[in-house]
Steps between C-alpha positions, in 0.01 A plus 500: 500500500838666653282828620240297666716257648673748675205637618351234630859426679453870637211465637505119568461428950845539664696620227741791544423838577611655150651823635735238724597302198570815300693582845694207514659494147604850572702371813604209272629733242668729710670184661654409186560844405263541239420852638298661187284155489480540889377912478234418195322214758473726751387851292264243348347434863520832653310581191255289574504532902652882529544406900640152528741489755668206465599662065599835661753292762652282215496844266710625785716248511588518105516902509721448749749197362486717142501834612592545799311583883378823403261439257373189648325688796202614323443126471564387867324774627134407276619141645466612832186714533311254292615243763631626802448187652802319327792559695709430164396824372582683775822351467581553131437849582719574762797292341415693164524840727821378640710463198384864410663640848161653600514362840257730670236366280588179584486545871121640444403199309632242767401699775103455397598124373610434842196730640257229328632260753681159415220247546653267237783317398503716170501799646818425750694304237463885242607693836828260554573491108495902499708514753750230411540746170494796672764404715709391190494793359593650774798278545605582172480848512674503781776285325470735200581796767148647496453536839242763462265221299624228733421677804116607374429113423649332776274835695180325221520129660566563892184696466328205370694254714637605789634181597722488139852468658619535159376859434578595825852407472537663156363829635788446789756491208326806307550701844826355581632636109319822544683562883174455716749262683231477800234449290665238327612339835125503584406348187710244494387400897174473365613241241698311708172503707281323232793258416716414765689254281602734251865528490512747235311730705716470778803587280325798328425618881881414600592769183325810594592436860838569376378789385377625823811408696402215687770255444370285759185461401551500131772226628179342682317494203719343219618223699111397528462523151869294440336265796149468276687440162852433518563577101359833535793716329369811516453474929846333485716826307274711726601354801837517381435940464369521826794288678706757351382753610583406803877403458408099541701469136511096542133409519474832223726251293351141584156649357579662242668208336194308594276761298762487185525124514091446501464770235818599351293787290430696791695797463443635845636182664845581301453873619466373866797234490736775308446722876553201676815380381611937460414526886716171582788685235447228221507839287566312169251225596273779528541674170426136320196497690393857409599375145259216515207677660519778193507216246212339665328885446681759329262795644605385897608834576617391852663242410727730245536746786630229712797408264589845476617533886632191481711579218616784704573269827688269245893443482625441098244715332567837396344810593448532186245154374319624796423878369407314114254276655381803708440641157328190374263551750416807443471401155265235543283620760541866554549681200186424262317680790648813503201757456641787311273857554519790627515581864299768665699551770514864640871588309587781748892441599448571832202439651457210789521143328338198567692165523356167542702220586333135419630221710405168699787557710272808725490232766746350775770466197828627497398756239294682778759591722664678228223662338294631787850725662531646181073640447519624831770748401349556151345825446152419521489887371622427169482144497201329495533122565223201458532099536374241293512170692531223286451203770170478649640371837560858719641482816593711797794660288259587217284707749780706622594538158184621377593809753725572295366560142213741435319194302538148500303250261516103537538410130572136508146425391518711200538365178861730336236699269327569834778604649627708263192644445484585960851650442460713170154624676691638802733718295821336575773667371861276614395114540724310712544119532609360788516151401680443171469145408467404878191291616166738469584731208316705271725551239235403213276820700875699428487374133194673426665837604194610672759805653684742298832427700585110588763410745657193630627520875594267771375211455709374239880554428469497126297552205137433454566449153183708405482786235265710717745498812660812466722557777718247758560703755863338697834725612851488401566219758268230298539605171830694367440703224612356166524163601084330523329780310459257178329236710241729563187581318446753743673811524744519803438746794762561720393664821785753642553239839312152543218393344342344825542585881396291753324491838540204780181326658374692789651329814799362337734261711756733645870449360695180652747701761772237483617327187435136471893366463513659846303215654536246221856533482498487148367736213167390374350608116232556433206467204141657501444480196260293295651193392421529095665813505831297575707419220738177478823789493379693775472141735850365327612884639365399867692189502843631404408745788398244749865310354716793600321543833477156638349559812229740337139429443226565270115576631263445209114560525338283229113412466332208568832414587390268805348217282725239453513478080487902484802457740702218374496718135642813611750282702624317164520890308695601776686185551579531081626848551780384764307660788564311814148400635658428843511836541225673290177574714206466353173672632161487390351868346229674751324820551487489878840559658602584122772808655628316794678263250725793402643435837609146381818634293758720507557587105205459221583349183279647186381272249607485090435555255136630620574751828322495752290816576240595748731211691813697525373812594341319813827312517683858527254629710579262779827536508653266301729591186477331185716340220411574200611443112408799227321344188435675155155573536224605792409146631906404574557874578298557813698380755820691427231826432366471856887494665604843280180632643613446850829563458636120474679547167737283658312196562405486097684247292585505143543129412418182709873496590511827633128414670651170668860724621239780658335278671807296646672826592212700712469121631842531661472833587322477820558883564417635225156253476403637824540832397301463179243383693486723797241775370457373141098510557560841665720561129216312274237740682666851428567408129359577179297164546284615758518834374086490413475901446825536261371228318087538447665887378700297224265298454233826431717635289547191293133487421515871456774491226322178338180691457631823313722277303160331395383839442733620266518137287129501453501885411750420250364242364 
C-alpha cells in the first residue's frame, strides 16, 4: 500500500519534481548542519541525474562549508556549464576561486560573465555581490599588509566596474604604500571623482600629498574632509603633521588633541601632538605623548624615534636613560633582523671603495649644506659615493646633489627588505646614515646589515642604539674620550679635526658693518635657535644676564610665534624664568630674509642643554660671536666645539655662572666686542670649519682605516 501510494503521489498532476524534493532536503540538511544526511540526498540524485545543476551548486556549497574552496570547484564548475544561464553559478565560482587566491582565473570568468551582457536583474545583482567580496578581500588584505593581493583585487573589480570608488581608492592606498606617490595622487582624484562626499577620501588624498610636499594642498585637502565629517580623526592628526611641517605649532596642537579626544587609540594622533608640544618646548609634555602613542601601538617606530630626540632636548634626564632606551629600541625593532652571512665584497685593502649614504635630508635641509662641501673634495678616485633618498619629495637641492654622487636611488618606496636588497646588490662596502632617529630614517634598512661596514654620521648626536651600527663617527670636541663611550652601542670614531665643515648659502647677506648697540644705544642678545632646544636653566641664565645689564635686550626668533595663544605661552615660560618681557623681542621664524636677522643683535646666546648647530655656524659666519656652555656629551658640546675651532676658546663657558659672567663682561666691553666682531666671518672662513679638502682627506682615511680593520676581524674570525 506504502509503495504504491507513493507512486501514485509521484506521479500524481502537480506534484513535485522528485529530483527538487530530493534537492531541497539536501539544502534543509545542510541548513541544520546535518552535512552527511545533506551529501547522501544529493549523491543519491546526481546518481540518478549525473548533470543536475541545481545538486552540483548545493554539492558545492557543502564541499565547500566541510572542506574547504578547493575541492568544491569541480562542483561549481559542472554547475555552471550545465547552466550557464544562472548567474548564481557563475557566482559561486568566482567567490570559490577567490578564497583560493587564483585571481587571474577569476578575472577570465567575470570577464565572459560580464561579456554575456547584463539583461537581467540576476545577472547585475551576481556582478555587484562579486565585487562587494572582492573588494573585501581586498580591504583586508590590505589591512593584513598584503599589498601585493590587495592591489591585484582592487586591479579585479575596477576592471569590472570602473565607476567602483571603493576599489579605486584602495588601489590609491596600495600605490601610496608601495611609493607610486603620483599614482596614488591620481587614484585617489579619481575617487574623489565618483564620490564627492567622501571625506575619507579626501583625507587619504590630504596624506600622500604630504608625501609629495605640497603642504598647501595637502592643507587644502584635509580641511575638506574635517569640513565633510567633523569626527574624522585620522584627517584631524594629519592635519595636525602637515601644520607642522610648516612651523604653525598651534593649529599642529588644536588638531591633534581633536584626533586623540575623538579616538584616543590612534597612536599617530599622540605621535603628532608629542611634535607639537616638542616644537612649542613642552619637551616633557612631549615625551608623555610619545609614551601614549607607543602604548596605543608598540611597533610605532616613529613614534619611539620621536621620544628619543626629545629625550635628548630634555632638561632632568640623564644622558644616560636616553642611550638604554636607545638600546631598547634596537632591541625591539632592530636586532631580530640582523641577517648574519657572508659578504662578497671584493676584500682587497686598497682598492677604491664604495660608500652609500641613505638619507631624507638630500634636499633643502640643513644636512645638505654640510654634506655636499665635503663629496666635492672626496676622492672620487678612491671613493666611490651613491645616495639613497628616503623622501620621495626631491627638490632643486636634490638635483644639484645628484651631481655629486656617481648614483643616486629614491628608496622611500621600498619596502626595508627592498632596500636592503638595492644596497647589498650595488656592492656597498661603508653604509652611512645621515639621519639617525631624525624624521625619514632607515635604520630598520641599517638593521639588516645589508653592508659589511655600518656607520652613523651627522644626523644624529648620539647612539642609534642598533647592534649593526658599527661606527659613530664625531671628534674630540663632541665626544671626549673616556667619558660617553658606554652610552654607545656603536664604536666611537674620532676624526683627527671636526667631524663636519660647513659651507654658507650662495649669496649670503654680507656681514652687518656697524654693531647694533652703536645705533640702539644699548647691547642687544640674541637667540636663533629653535625654541625646544631651550632649556628652563639656559632662559633662568638669560634673565640673570638681562638683571645685571638693565638696559640690555634679548631678540628671540620663535615659530608660529605671531598667533596670539602660541604667543601668550612663550610669554608666561619666559615671564616664569624672570625674563623681563618688556624687553625681550620676539620675532616670528622665516626663510626669506632668514640672514639679515643676524643684523638684529650684537652677541648670540646658544641654547642648553641641546646646542644649537647648523645655527651657530651661520651665526659665526655673519659676524656675530657666541656664548656658549660645554655639556658632557655631543648634543650640549657643539657650541663650545665650534668656538675652539675658530679660535674663540674664550667665549666657552664651563658652568651657567661662568656662561651668564661671559656674557655680561664682552657686554661691557664695547672694544673688545667690536674687535671680536670685526673679521670674525673673515676668521670662521680660513678655519678648519671651512677647511672642505683637509677634511673629505680625514674623512677618506677614516673609511680607509674602517675597511682594513673589517678586513682583518673577518679574516680572523
Amino acid at each position: 500500500m506504502l509503495e504504491h501510494r507513493k507512486s501514485r503521489t509521484i506521479e500524481h498532476a502537480g506534484a513535485p519534481d522528485p529530483f527538487e524534493r530530493t534537492l531541497s532536503k539536501a539544502v534543509a540538511h545542510r541548513v541544520a548542519g546535518r552535512f552527511q544526511k545533506a551529501r547522501s540526498n544529493l549523491q543519491r540524485l546526481l546518481d540518478a541525474a549525473p548533470q543536475h545543476a541545481g545538486a552540483h551548486h548545493e554539492l558545492g556549497l557543502l564541499t565547500s562549508k566541510a572542506d574547504g574552496p578547493g575541492p568544491a570547484v569541480p562542483h561549481f564548475v559542472a554547475a555552471l556549464r550545465a547552466e550557464p544561464e544562472q548567474p548564481r553559478h557563475w557566482l559561486a565560482l568566482a567567490l570559490s576561486l577567490l578564497v583560493l587566491n587564483r585571481v587571474g582565473e577569476v578575472r577570465a570568468l567575470m570577464e565572459q560573465f560580464c561579456s554575456r551582457g547584463l539583461v537581467d536583474d540576476g545577472s547585475r545583482a551576481a556582478l555587484k555581490e562579486f565585487t562587494d567580496h572582492a573588494f573585501a578581500r581586498g580591504q583586508e588584505r590590505y589591512n593584513a599588509g598584503d599589498l601585493g593581493a590587495a592591489e591585484a583585487l582592487a586591479d579585479l573589480v575596477i576592471g569590472l566596474d570602473d565607476t567602483h570608488a571603493d576599489a579605486t581608492h584602495l588601489a590609491g592606498a596600495v600605490a601610496a604604500s608601495k611609493g607610486r606617490h603620483q599614482q596614488a595622487f591620481d587614484l585617489f582624484s579619481i575617487a574623489i571623482y565618483r564620490q564627492p562626499e567622501n571625506a575619507g577620501y579626501f583625507s587619504s588624498l590630504g596624506a600622500v600629498l604630504i608625501t609629495l610636499g605640497d603642504n598647501a594642498g595637502a592643507i587644502s585637502a584635509l580641511e575638506r574632509a574635517i569640513a565633510l565629517k567633523p569626527d574624522l580623526a585620522i584627517a584631524h592628526a594629519n592635519l595636525s603633521g602637515v601644520y607642522q611641517r610648516i612651523s604653525r605649532h598651534g593649529a599642529a596642537v588644536t588638531h591633534a588633541r581633536r584626533a586623540v579626544t575623538l579616538d584616543p587609540g590612534l597612536a599617530n594622533a599622540h605621535n603628532n601632538l608629542g611634535c607639537s608640544l616638542k616644537s612649542l618646548g613642552h619637551v616633557h609634555e612631549a615625551i608623555a605623548s610619545f609614551d601614549r602613542a607607543l602604548a596605543a601601538d608598540p611597533r610605532h617606530i616613529t613614534a619611539y624615534s620621536n621620544r628619543l630626540f626629545a629625550k635628548l632636548y630634555a632638561e632632568g634626564i640623564p644622558h644616560a636613560d636616553y642611550a638604554a632606551d636607545a638600546r631598547g629600541f634596537g632591541a625591539r625593532f632592530a636586532d631580530p633582523l640582523l641577517r648574519r652571512r657572508p659578504f662578497t665584497n671584493d676584500r682587497d685593502a686598497d682598492r677604491p671603495l664604495r660608500i652609500g649614504f641613505v638619507s631624507g635630508d638630500l634636499c633643502t635641509h640643513a644636512v645638505a649644506r654640510f654634506i655636499e662641501p665635503f663629496l666635492r673634495h672626496l676622492d672620487q678616485a678612491q671613493y666611490e659615493a651613491r645616495a639613497y633618498m628616503t623622501q620621495a619629495a626631491e627638490d632643486a637641492v636634490s638635483a644639484r646633489l645628484r651631481t655629486v654622487f656617481s648614483g643616486w636611488h629614491n628608496i622611500a618606496g621600498l619596502s626595508d627588505d627592498e632596500a636592503a636588497d638595492l644596497i647589498e646588490a650595488d656592492a656597498i662596502d661603508i653604509l652611512v646614515d645621515l639621519s639617525g632617529h631624525s624624521a625619514g630614517h632607515r635604520l630598520l634598512v641599517f638593521a639588516r646589515k645589508p653592508a659589511p661596514v655600518q656607520v652613523s654620521y651627522l644626523g644624529h648626536p648620539a647612539t642609534t642604539g642598533l647592534r649593526a651600527m658599527d661606527y659613530r663617527l664625531t671628534d674630540h670636541g663632541l665626544d671626549v674620550p673616556g667619558q660617553t663611550e658606554s652610552l654607545h652601542t656603536e664604536t666611537l670614531w674620532w676624526l683627527p679635526g671636526v667631524s663636519a665643515t660647513y659651507e654658507p648659502p650662495e649669496g649670503v647677506a654680507p656681514v652687518r658693518e656697524r654693531p647694533p648697540f652703536e645705533d640702539n644705544g644699548f647691547v642687544t642678545f640674541g637667540v636663533m635657535n629653535r625654541f625646544e632646544k631651550i632649556g628652563d636653566g639656559a632662559l633662568q641664565a638669560w634673565a640673570e644676564i638681562l638683571r645685571r645689564l638693565p638696559d640690555a635686550h634679548l631678540f628671540m626668533v620663535v615659530g608660529d610665534v605671531e598667533v596670539p595663544e602660541v604667543r601668550a605661552q612663550v610669554e608666561s615660560r619666559l615671564s616664569k624664568a624672570g625674563l623681563p618681557i618688556d624687553r625681550v623681542r620676539l620675532h616670528p621664524r622665516t626663510t626669506a630674509g632668514y640672514f639679515q636677522l643676524y643684523h638684529e643683535f650684537d652677541i648670540a646666546l646658544d641654547s642648553f642643554p641641546y646646542n644649537g648647530g647648523t645655527t651657530s655656524c651661520d651665526t659665526l659666519s655673519m659676524g656675530v660671536p657666541i656664548i656658549a656652555l660645554r655639556g658632557t656629551h655631543a648634543v650640549a658640546s657643539v657650541g663650545s666645539s665650534l668656538l675652539v675651532t675658530v679660535g674663540l676658546d674664550e667665549l666657552a663657558a664651563d658652568t651657567p655662572e661662568d656662561y651668564v659672567a661671559r656674557a655680561v663682561a664682552l657686554a661691557c666691553d664695547a672694544d673688545r666686542l667690536r674687535a671680536l666682531r670685526s673679521g670674525l666671518r673673515q676668521r670662521v672662513y680660513a678655519s678648519p670649519l671651512m677647511d672642505h679638502a683637509r677634511f673629505a682627506r680625514e674623512m677618506g682615511e677614516a673609511f680607509r682605516a674602517m675597511w682594513r680593520r673589517w678586513i682583518e676581524t673577518t679574516h680572523s674570525t
